[in-house]
C-alpha positions as CSV (number, residue, x, y, z in Angstrom):
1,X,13.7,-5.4,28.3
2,X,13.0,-2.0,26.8
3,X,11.6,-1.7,23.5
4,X,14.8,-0.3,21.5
5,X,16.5,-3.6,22.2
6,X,13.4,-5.5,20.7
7,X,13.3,-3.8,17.8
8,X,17.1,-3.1,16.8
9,X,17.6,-6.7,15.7
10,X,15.1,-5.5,12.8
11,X,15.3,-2.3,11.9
12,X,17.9,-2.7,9.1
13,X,15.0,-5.3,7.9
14,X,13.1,-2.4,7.2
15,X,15.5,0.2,5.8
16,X,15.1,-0.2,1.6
17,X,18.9,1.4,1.3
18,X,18.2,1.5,-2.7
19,X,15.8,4.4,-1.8
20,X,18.0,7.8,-1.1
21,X,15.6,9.3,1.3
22,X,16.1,6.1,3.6
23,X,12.3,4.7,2.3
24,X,11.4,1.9,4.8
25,X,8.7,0.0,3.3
26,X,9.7,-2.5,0.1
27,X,6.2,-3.4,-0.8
28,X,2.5,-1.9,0.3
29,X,-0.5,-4.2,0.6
30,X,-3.9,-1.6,1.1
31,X,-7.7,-2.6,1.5
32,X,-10.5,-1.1,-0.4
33,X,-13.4,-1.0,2.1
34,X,-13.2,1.5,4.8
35,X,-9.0,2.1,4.7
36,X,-8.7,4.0,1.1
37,X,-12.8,4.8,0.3
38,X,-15.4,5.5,2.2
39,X,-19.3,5.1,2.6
40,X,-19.4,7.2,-0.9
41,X,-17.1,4.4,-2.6
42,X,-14.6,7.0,-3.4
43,X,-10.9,7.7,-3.1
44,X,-9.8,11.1,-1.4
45,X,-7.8,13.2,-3.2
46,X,-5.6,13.1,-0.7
47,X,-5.5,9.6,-0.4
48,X,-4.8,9.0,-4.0
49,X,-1.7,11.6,-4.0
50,X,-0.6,9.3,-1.5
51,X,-1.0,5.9,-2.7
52,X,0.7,7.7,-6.2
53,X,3.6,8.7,-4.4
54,X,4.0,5.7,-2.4
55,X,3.7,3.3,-5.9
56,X,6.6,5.7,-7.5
57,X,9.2,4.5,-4.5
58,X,7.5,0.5,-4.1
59,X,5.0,-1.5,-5.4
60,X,1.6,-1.4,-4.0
61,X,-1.2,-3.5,-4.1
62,X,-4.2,-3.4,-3.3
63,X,-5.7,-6.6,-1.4
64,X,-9.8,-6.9,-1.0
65,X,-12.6,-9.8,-1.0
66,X,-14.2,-7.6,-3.8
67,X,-14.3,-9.0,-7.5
68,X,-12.0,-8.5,-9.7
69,X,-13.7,-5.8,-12.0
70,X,-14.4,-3.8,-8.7
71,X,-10.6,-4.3,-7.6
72,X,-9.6,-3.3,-11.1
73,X,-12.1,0.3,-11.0
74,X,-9.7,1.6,-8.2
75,X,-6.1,-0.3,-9.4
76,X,-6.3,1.8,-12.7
77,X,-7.9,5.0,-11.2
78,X,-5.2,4.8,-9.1
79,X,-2.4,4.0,-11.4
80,X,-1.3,1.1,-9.9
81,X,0.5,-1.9,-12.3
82,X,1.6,-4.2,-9.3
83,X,-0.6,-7.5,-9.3
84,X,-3.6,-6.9,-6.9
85,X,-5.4,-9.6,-4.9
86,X,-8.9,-9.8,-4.6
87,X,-12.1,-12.7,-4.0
88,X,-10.9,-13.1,-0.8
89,X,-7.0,-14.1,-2.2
């Protein structure tokens, strides 16, 4: 079986036709540790232009084990009003 026949039964899943540059994603769940900081405990630039460009075409949330207030630091540094998920859910 090749791999376009696996995946055309769910590619129209992924297509958000609402979005006029053909946007695929509907929602984006991100970790703290290690995917958007670093050892510093900082957010790149360029990983914050990102995450703000993303959250203007879906909702994104940010999902950690971390507490709330910690969660909450890099939800409003980042701009983000979608409900996050943290203490391990």
């Amino acid at each position: 079986m090749l791999m376009d026949e696996i995946r055309e039964p769910y590619s129209d899943r992924m297509v958000n036709d609402e979005e006029p540059d053909g946007f695929r994603y509907r929602a984006i769940a991100i970790d703290l540790d290690g995917t958007i900081i670093g050892k510093n405990q900082r957010i790149s630039y360029a990983v914050a232009e990102a995450i703000m460009e993303a959250a203007r075409r879906v909702p994104v949330s940010i999902v950690t084990g971390r507490e709330s207030r910690d969660l909450m630091h890099y939800a409003h540094e980042l701009g983000l009003t979608q409900p996050q998920v943290c203490d391990n859910g």
